[in-house]
Residue, then its C-alpha position, 0 to 999 in steps of 0.5 A: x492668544x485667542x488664535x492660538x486656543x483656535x488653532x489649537x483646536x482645530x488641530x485636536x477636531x483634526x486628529x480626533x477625526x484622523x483616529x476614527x476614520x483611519x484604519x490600517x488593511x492586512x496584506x492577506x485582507x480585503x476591506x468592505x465600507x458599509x455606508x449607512x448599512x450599504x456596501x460600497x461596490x469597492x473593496x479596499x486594498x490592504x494599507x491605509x484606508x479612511x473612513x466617514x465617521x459615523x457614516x462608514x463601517x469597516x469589515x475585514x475579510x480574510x483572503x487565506x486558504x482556510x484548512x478545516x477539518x470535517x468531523x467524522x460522519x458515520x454512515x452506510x455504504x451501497x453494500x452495507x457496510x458502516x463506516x465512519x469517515x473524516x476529511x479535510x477541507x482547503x478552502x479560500x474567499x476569493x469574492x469578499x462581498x459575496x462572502x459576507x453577504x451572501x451568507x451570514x458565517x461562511x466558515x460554519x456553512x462551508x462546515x455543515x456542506x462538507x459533512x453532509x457532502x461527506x455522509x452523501x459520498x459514502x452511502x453513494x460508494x462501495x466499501x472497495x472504492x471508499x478504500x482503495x479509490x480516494x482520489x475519485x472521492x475527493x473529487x467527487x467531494x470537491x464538486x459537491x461543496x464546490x456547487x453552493x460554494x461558488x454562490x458564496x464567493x468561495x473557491x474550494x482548493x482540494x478535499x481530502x479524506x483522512x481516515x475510515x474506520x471500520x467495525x472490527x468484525x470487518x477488518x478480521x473478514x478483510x485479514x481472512x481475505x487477504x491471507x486467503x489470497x497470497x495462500x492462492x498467489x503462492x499456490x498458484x506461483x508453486x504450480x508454475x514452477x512445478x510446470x516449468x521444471x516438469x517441462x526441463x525434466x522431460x527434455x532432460x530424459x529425452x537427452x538422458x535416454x538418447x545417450x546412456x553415458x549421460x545417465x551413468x554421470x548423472x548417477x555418479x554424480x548422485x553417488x557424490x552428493x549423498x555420500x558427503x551425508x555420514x548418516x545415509x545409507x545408500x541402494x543403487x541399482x547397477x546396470x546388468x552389463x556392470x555385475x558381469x564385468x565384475x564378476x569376471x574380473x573378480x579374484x581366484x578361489x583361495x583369495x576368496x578363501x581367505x578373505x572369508x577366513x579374515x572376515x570370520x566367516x567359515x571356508x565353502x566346504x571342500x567337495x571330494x573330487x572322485x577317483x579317477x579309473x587309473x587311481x583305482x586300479x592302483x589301488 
């Protein structure tokens, strides 16, 4: 009986001793020992890990890409413009005793470097580059968290920025810029093709002028598109050989006459024609 309470015993120490040295690491974790407040060179893989007790301490670090937004930082870019910019930062430990170690929080540091990085950034670049030349930013961003970064035991993945904003006086000047410059595009797009049509409509009157029988088409076929207009009135100039030809085949007097009576219009006065010498003397 008394064996058993021992055994019993002995058991209960065992699993009391199970249960405070045992400890359970996560896949995407890396386990560091403290023993008596000194960090053991080897880092736990994740599972099941024990622990001295009283002896060993267990610190846990997260081995994940950390995303941590930058809160925006307002500052004054080389040719004085204020702006305000924000960004995003991507970031994992890759060396778990150096990152808690070597600094007291690295989430907070990594933080703080990032805004200044970011207030640096700006007053170093033009208003153009901070605009439209991001990807050469971000870099730029990345090799200045990534110099103290890499003392920490943090490797940094990517920056990038999210937003600028403006002041409002300058998006109104940037609109009047831009509306300026498609105003020139399209002027300058309009004088070429002017240029062009000016040189085909040369060739064409060299064309025209070396056969006359192409300008008579080109004129009649005017004649047709503007006459399929009913409110126009139309005055071409026709050519002096023209008239001549439609005078001569024009019709007799009397029909003259009477398409001047049908028109209302009084006949040409009859001028007497004289007598002839022969008349006279029979009369």
């Amino acid at each position: 009986m008394v064996l058993l309470y021992i055994l019993l015993t002995i058991l209960g120490i065992g699993l009391i001793y199970l249960s405070a040295s045992a400890r359970v690491v996560k896949q995407y974790e890396r386990g560091l020992i403290y023993r008596f407040g000194r960090v053991r060179p080897q880092v736990r893989e994740p599972g099941l890990t024990f622990l001295l007790p009283v002896a060993d301490r267990l610190q846990k670090v997260n081995m994940q890409i950390v995303t941590m937004p930058v809160p925006s930082q307002e500052g004054i870019t080389r040719d004085n413009v204020t702006v305000r910019v924000d960004a995003v930062l991507y970031f994992k430990v890759i060396d778990p005793v150096a990152a808690a170690v070597n600094v007291e929080d690295y989430r907070s540091a990594m933080s703080q470097v990032a805004q200044t990085s970011l207030r640096s950034i700006i007053g170093k670049s033009d208003l153009d580059d901070v605009l439209s030349n991001r990807e050469r930013l971000n870099q730029g961003l990345e090799v200045m968290i990534d110099s103290p970064a890499l003392g920490w035991g943090i490797h940094i993945d990517r920056v990038e920025i999210k937003d600028v904003a403006l002041p409002e006086s300058m998006k109104r000047s940037m609109s009047r810029q831009a509306e300026a410059e498609r105003e020139r595009r399209a002027r300058i797009i309009s004088s070429d093709g002017e240029l062009q049509a000016s040189y085909k409509l040369s060739q064409a009157a060299a064309q025209m002028a070396d056969t006359p029988a192409a300008l008579q088409l080109r004129l009649l076929e005017t004649v047709v598109e503007v006459a399929a207009e009913k409110n126009s009135t139309l005055v071409l100039p026709f050519p002096v050989e023209l008239l001549r030809f439609l005078e001569s085949a024009g019709p007799p007097k009397s029909a003259k006459a009477e398409e001047s009576r049908d028109n209302g219009q009084p006949p040409a006065p009859r001028v007497p024609e004289e007598d002839t010498p022969t008349e006279r003397l029979e009369n």
